[in-house]
C-alpha positions as a Markdown table, in Angstrom:
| # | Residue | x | y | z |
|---|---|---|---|---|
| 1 | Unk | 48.9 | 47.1 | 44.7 |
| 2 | Unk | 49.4 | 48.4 | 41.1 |
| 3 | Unk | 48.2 | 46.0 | 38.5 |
| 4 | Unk | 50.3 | 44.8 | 36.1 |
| 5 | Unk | 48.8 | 45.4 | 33.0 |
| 6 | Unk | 49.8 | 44.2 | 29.4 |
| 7 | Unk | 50.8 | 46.8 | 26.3 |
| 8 | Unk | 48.4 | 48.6 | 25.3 |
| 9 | Unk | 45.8 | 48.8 | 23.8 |
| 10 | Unk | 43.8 | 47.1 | 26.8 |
| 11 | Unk | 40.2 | 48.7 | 28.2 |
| 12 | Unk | 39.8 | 49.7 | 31.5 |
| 13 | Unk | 36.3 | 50.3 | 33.3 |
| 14 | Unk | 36.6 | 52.9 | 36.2 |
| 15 | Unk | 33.6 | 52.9 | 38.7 |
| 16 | Unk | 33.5 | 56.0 | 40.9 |
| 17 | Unk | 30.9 | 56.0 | 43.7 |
| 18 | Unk | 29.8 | 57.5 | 47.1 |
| 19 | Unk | 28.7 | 55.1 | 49.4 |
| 20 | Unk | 25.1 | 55.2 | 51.7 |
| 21 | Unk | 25.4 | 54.6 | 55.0 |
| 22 | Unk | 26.0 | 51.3 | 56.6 |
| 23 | Unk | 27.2 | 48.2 | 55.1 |
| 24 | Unk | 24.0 | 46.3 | 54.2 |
| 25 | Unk | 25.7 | 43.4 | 52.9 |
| 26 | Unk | 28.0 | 45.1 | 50.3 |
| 27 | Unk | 31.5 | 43.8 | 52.5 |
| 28 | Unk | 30.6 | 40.7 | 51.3 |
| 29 | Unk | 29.4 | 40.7 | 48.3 |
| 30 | Unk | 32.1 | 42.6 | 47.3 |
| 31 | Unk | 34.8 | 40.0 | 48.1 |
| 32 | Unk | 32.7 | 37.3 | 46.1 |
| 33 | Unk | 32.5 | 39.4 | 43.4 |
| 34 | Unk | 36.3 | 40.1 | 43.6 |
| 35 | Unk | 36.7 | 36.1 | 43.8 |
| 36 | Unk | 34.5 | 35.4 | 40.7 |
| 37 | Unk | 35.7 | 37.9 | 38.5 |
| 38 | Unk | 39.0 | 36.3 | 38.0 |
| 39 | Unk | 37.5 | 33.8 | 36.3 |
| 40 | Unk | 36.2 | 35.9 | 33.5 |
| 41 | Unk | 38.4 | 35.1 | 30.5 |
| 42 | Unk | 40.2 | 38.6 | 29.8 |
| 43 | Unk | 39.7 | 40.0 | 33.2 |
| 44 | Unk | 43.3 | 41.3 | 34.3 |
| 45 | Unk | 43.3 | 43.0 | 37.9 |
| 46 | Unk | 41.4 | 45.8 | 39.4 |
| 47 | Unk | 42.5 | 49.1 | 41.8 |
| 48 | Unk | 40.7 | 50.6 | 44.3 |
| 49 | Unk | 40.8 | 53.5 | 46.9 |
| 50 | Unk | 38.1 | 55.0 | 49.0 |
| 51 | Unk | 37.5 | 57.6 | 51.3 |
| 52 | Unk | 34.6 | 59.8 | 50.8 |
| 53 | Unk | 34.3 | 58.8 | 47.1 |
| 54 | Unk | 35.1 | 55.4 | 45.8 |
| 55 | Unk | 37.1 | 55.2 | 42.6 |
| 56 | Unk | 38.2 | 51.4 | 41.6 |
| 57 | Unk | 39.4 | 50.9 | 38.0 |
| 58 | Unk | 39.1 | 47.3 | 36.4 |
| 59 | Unk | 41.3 | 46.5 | 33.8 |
| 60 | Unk | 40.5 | 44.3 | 30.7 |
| 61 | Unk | 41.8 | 42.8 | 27.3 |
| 62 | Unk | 38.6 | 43.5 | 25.4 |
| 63 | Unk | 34.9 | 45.2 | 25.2 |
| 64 | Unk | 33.2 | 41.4 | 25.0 |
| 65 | Unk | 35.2 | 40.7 | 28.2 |
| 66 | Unk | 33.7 | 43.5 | 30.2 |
| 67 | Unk | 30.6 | 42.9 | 28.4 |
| 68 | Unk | 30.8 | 39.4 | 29.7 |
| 69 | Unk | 31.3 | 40.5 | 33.5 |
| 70 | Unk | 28.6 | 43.6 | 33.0 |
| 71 | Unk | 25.7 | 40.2 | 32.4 |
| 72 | Unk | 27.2 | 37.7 | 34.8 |
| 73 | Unk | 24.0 | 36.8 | 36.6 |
| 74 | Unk | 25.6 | 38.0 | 40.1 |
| 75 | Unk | 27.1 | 40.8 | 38.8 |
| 76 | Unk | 23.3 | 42.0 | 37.7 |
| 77 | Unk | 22.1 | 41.4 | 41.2 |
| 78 | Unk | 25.0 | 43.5 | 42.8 |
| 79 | Unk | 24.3 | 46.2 | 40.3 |
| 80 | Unk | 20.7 | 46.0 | 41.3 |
| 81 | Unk | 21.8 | 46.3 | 45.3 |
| 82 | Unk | 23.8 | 48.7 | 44.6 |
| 83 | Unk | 20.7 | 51.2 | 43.3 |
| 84 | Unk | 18.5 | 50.9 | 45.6 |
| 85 | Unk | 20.8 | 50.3 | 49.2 |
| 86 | Unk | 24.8 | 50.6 | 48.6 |
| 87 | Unk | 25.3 | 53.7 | 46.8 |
| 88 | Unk | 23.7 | 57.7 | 46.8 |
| 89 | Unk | 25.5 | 58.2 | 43.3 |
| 90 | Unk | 27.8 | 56.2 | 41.0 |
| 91 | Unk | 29.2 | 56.7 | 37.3 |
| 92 | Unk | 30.6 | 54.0 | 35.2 |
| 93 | Unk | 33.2 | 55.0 | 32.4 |
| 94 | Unk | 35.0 | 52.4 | 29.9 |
| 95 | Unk | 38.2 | 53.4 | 28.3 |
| 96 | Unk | 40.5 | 52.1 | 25.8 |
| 97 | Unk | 44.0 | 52.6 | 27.6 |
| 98 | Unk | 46.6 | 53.3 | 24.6 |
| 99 | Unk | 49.7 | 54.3 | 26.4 |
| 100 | Unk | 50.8 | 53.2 | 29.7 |
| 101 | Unk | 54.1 | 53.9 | 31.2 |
| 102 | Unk | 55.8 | 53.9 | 35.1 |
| 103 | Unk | 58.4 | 52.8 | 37.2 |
């Protein structure tokens, strides 16, 4: 599903990645994490797509917001898992989206 985002300017966080082998626990840690993050104030969707590589891009209505999910005390422990058993590589970029446009 394409998230409906608001007019710009918004931020969004994309997270690409290449998985290790195996699950190891990340199925479900991901939905909780999915669950929780709704709850940050200024969180507004995320889309993902993985094959080979990973790419999911979170969308947000400020820097404090993401700043906010970056420290959430679980989010800190997934980050940690996902070092040293979930992922080979990964690279974090945050963007401030100024034009959006579709149909």
């Amino acid at each position: 599903m394409i998230t409906q985002t608001p007019e710009p300017p918004y931020y969004a966080v994309v997270f690409t990645s290449i998985r290790t082998d195996g699950d190891n626990g990340y199925t479900e840690m991901d939905e909780y994490l999915e669950e929780l993050v709704q709850h940050i104030p200024g969180y507004i969707g995320i889309e993902s797509a993985r094959q080979d590589m990973g790419i999911s891009v979170s969308y947000w209505s400020s820097l404090e917001a993401i700043k906010e999910w970056k420290e959430a005390m679980v989010h800190v422990a997934a980050q940690k898992y996902g070092k040293e058993k979930w992922y080979s590589t990964y690279k974090v970029r945050v963007c401030k989206v100024e034009r959006d446009y579709g149909f």
